[in-house]
C-alpha positions in Angstrom: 63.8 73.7 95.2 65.6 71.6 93.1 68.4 69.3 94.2 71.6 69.1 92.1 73.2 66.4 90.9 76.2 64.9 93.2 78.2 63.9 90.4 77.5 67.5 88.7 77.7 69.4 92.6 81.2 67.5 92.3 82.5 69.0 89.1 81.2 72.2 89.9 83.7 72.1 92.8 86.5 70.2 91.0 86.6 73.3 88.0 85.9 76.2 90.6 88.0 75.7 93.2 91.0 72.8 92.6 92.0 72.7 89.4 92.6 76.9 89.0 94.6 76.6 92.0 96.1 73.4 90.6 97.0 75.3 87.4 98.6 78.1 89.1 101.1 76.1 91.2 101.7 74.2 88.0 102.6 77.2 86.3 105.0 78.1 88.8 106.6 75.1 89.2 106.9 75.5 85.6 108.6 79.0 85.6 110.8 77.4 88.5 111.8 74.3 86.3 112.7 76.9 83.2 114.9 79.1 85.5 117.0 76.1 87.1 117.5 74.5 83.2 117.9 77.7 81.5 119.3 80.8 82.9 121.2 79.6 86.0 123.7 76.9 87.1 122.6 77.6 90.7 119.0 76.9 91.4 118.2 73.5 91.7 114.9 72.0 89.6 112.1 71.4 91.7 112.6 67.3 91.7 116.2 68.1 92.9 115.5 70.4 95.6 112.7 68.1 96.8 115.3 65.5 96.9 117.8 67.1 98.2 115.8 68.3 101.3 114.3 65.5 102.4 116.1 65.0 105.5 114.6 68.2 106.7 110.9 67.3 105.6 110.7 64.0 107.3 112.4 65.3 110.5 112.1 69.2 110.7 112.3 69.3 114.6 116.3 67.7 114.3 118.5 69.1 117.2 122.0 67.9 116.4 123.7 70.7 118.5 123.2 74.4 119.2 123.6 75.5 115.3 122.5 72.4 113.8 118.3 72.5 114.2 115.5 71.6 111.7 113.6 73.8 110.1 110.7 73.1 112.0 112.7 74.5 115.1 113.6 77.3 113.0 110.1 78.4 112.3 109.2 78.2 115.6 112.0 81.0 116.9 110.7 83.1 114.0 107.3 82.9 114.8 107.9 83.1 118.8 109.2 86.7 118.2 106.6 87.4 115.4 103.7 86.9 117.7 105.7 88.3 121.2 106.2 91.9 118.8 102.6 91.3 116.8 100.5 91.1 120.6 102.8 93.8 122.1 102.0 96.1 118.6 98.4 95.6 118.9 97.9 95.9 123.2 99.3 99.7 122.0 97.7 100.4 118.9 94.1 99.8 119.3 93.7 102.3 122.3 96.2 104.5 120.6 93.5 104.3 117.1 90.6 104.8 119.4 92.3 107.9 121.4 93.2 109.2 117.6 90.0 108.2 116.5 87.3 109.5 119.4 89.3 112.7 120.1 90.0 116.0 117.8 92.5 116.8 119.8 94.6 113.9 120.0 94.0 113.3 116.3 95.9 116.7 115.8 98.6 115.8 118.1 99.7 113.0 116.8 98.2 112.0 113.4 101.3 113.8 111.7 103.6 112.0 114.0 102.1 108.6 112.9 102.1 109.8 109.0 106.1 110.8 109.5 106.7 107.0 110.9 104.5 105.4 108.7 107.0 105.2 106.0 109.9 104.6 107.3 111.6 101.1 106.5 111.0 98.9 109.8 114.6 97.7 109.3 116.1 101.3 109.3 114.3 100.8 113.3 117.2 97.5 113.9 120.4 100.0 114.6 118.3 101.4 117.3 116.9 98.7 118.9 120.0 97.3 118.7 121.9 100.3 120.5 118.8 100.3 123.4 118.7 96.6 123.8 122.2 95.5 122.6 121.0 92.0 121.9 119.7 90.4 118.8 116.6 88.8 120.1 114.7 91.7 121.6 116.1 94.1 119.1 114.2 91.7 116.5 110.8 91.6 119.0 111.1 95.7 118.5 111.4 96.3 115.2 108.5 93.8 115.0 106.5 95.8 117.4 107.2 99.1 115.4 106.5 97.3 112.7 102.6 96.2 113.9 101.9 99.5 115.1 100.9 101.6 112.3 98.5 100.0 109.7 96.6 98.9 113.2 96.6 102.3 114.4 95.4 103.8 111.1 93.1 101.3 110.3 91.1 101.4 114.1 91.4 105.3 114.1 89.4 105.1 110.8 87.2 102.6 112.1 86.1 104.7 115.4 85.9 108.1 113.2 83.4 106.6 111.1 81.2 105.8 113.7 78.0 107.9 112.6 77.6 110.9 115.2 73.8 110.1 115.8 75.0 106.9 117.9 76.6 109.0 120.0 73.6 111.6 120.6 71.3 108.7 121.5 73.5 107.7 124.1 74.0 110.8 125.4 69.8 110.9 125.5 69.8 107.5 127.7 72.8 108.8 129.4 74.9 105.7 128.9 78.1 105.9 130.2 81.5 106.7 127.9 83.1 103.2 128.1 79.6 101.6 127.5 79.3 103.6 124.5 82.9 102.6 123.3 81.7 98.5 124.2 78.7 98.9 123.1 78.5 101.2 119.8 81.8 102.4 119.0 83.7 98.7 118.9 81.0 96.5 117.3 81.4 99.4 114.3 85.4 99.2 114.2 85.9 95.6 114.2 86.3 95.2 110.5 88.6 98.3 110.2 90.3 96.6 113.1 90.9 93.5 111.8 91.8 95.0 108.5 94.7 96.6 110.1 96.0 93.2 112.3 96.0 91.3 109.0 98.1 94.2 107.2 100.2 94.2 110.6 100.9 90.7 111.0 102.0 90.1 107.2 104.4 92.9 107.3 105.4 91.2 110.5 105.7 88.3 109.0 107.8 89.9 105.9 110.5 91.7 108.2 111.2 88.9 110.7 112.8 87.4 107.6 115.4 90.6 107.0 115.5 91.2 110.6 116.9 87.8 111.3 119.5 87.7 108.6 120.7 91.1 109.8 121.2 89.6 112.9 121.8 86.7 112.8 121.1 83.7 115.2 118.6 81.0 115.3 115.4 81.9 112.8 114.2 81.2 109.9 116.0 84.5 107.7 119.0 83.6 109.3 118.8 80.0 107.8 117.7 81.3 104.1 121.1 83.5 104.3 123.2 81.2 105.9 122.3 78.9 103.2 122.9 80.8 100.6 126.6 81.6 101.9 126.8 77.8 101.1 125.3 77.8 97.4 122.7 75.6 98.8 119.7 77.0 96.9 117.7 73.6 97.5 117.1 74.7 100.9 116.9 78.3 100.0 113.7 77.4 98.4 112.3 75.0 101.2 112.6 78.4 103.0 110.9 80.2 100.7 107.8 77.7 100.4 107.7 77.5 104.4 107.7 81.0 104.6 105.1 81.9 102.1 102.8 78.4 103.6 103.5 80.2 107.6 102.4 83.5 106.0 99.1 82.0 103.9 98.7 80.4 107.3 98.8 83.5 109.5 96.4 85.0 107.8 94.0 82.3 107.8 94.1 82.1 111.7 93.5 86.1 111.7 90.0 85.1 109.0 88.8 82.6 111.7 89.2 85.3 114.5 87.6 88.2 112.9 84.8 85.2 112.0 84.2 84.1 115.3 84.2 87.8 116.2 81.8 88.3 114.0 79.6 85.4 115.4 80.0 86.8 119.2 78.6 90.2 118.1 75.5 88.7 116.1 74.7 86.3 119.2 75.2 89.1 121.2 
């Protein structure tokens, strides 16, 4: 076969995958720049908001006092009770999919619950948790949790119930046991549905934590986008909104790499 060029395997690379992505952010700084110069006296341009938060880009992990953090700190409270309400969501809604998913009955029983609770907002879920718990922090780790249930549940209950039935009859034929079957046949087929629904589940996650935590207030990294705003500072305001959306991009990354190395376990295997 014939080798390519470096020089042209480098181009290839350069118009394929950099510059598009490079002409996208530069688009949207663009839009950004228009906005601040045009149609508001509030938003900073990008230059000034870079300049202006400085101090918390070369020392995000700041602790001048119990209010006064970097945002560095600040991401790591949000994504403390992101994860706690994410691993608690999932440790319930994969058995729960498989129960829905393996059994007719259970399906009946509580599909239509699941479909009812679906839609509801998970922030219409904080006056509750807050009346159970009566404290910010865990009331935020349950509407998280709420939150992670349902696209995980859906998603694995699909993934089980599409197991074709003639898996099952061979197994019944070499008499292997029920939980070998669920092991060996019936989670090998899910994962993908599975991990389709913990990437949905841990982006909304990600999504509410931000409304959750100006609702309530405290140390977070919603809490710091409102708090800012109460002060007109829109520089910051932004910084939020780029760590935010960079934490998110992040996130779902690290959920790729799992359901890869998943992947690689169940080939080897």
């Amino acid at each position: 076969m014939k080798r390519r060029h470096p020089v042209r395997c480098g181009l290839d690379l350069l118009g394929k995958h950099i510059l598009p992505p490079m002409l996208g952010f530069a688009m949207l700084l663009a839009i950004w720049w228009f906005t601040a110069a045009f149609l508001t006296n509030l938003m900073p341009d990008p230059l000034t908001a870079l300049r202006e938060n400085r101090e918390y880009l070369l020392n995000p992990f700041y602790v001048r006092g119990p209010g006064d953090v970097g945002i560095g700190y600040l991401l790591l409270h949000s994504l403390r009770r992101v994860l706690i309400g994410f691993a608690l969501g999932t440790l319930v809604a994969i058995p729960f999919g498989f129960l829905i998913g393996l059994s007719d009955t259970a399906k009946r029983i509580f599909y239509p619950v699941v479909q009812i609770l679906r839609p509801v907002s998970p922030v219409a879920w904080l006056p509750v948790a807050l009346a159970v718990f009566n404290l910010a922090n865990p009331s935020a780790i349950f509407v998280i949790f709420i939150t992670s249930l349902w696209p995980t549940v859906i998603n694995t209950a699909a993934g089980v119930s599409s197991v074709p039935k003639d898996y099952f009859n061979v197994a019944r034929v070499i008499e292997m046991p029920r939980w070998k079957q669920i092991i060996k046949i019936v989670l090998p087929a899910s994962l993908p549905y599975i991990f389709t629904g913990l990437r949905i589940s841990l982006g909304i996650a990600w999504l509410v934590i931000v409304a959750v935590e100006m609702l309530t207030g405290g140390q977070g990294i919603g809490f710091f986008v409102w708090d800012e705003w109460n002060r007109l500072n829109l520089s910051s305001v932004m910084l939020a909104i780029v760590v935010i959306g960079l934490t998110g991009l992040a996130l779902d990354v690290l959920i790729g790499k799992a359901q890869g190395a998943f992947r690689k376990w169940e080939v080897e295997g």
